[in-house]
N, C-alpha and C positions, 0 to 999 in steps of 0.2 A: 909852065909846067915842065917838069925835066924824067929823070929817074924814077923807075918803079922799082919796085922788090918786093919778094913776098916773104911774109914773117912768117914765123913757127906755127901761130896759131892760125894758120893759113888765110888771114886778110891780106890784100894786096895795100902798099902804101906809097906815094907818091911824092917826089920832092916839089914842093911848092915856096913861092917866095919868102914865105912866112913858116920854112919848115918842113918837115917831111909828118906828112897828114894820113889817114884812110882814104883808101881813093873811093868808097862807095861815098862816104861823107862829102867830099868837093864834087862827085856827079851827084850829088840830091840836093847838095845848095845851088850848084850853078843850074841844072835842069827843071826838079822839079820843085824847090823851095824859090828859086833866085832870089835866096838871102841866108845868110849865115843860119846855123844849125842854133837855138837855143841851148841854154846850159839843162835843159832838161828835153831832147829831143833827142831821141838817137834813131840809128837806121839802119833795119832789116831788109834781110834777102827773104822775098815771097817762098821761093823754090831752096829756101837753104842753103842753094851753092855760091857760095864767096866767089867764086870764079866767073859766075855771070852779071856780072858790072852794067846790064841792059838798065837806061831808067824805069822801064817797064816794071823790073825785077826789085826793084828797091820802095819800101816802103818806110816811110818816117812817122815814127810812136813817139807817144809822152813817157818818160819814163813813168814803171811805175804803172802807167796802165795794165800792162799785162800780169802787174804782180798780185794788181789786186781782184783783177779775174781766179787767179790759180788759189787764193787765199780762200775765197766765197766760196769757190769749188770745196776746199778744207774745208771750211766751217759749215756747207750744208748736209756733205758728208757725214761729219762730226755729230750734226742733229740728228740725221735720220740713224746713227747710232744709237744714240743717248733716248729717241725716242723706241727705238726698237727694244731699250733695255728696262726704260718705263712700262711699256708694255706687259714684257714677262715679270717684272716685278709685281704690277698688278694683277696680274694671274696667277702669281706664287701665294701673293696676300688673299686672295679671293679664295681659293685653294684651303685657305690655313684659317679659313673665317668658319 
């Protein structure tokens, strides 16, 4: 392990033998995966800050996971719309009976 530097989008990255990497990616496979990251794992900071590199701090998701939390959240929203519009519609028709 050699050279860090921090990018724009403020991750830190590190030269490694095989290239210059994320440095939260090689501490989650060396610490707490010890094994390479699959091509569908990636790894978040618990506390948001890119700056705390703690294994503590690093958590490894499937991608994807979380997309489809935020999706369900859409779509139950969406229902209790569509059901709230059912609603007054049947009370506009009940109305007009």
């Amino acid at each position: 392990m050699g050279e860090r530097k921090r990018q724009q989008n403020g991750y830190w990255t590190i030269r490694t033998e095989t290239g210059w990497r994320f440095e939260h990616h090689v501490i989650a496979e060396a610490i707490i995966l010890r094994r390479a990251l699959l091509p569908n794992e990636m790894v978040k900071f618990r506390d948001g800050n890119k700056d705390n590199l703690l294994p503590d701090n690093l958590l490894v998701h499937t991608k994807g996971h979380q997309n489809a939390r935020k999706r369900l959240a859409v779509v139950e929203e969406r229902l209790r719309e569509l059901n709230a519009e059912r609603v007054e519609l049947l009370r506009q028709l009940a109305q007009n009976s």
